[in-house]
C-alpha positions in Angstrom: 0.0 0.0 0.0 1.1 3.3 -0.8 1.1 6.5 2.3 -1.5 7.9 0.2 -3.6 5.0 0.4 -3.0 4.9 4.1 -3.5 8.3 4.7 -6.7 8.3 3.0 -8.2 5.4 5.2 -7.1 7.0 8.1 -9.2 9.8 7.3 -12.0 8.3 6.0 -12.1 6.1 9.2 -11.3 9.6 11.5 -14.5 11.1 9.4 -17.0 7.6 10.1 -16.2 7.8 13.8 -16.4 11.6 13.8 -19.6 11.0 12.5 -21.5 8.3 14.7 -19.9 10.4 17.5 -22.1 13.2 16.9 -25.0 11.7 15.5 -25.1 9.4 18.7 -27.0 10.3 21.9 -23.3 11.2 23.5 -24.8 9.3 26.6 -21.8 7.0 27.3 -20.9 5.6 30.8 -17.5 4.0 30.4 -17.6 4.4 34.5 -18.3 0.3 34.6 -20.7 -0.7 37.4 -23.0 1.4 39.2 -23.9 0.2 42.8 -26.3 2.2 45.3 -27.3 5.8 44.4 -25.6 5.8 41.2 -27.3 3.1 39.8 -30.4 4.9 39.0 -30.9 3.8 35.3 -31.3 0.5 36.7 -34.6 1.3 38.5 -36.2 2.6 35.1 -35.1 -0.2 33.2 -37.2 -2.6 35.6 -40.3 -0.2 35.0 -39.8 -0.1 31.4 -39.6 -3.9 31.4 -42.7 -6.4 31.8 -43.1 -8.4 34.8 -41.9 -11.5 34.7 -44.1 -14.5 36.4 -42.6 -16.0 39.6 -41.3 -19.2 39.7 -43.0 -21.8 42.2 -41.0 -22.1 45.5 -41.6 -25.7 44.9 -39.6 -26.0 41.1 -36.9 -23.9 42.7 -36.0 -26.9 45.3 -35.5 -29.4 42.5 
């Protein structure tokens, strides 16, 4: 490949993630996990979701 070639990737690929950068909601948490008051997003999530059906006491001895 020739350094034009490269270059021209390069930018190509700097322009793509330029791109879905600002196109994206920008509402990233890289922090890892959340425990106790910070993990707030977790409490809508189980709202949003539908309730799952309890499992017998009985089938969770076997």
């Amino acid at each position: 490949m020739s350094n034009r070639s490269i270059i021209i990737m390069v930018l190509v690929l700097v322009g793509a993630t330029a791109y879905l950068l600002l196109k994206g909601d920008g509402d990233i948490d890289m922090g890892g996990e959340k425990h106790g008051a910070e993990a707030v997003h977790v409490e809508e999530a189980k709202k949003d979701a539908p309730a799952a059906p309890a499992a017998p006491a009985a089938d969770a001895k076997k």
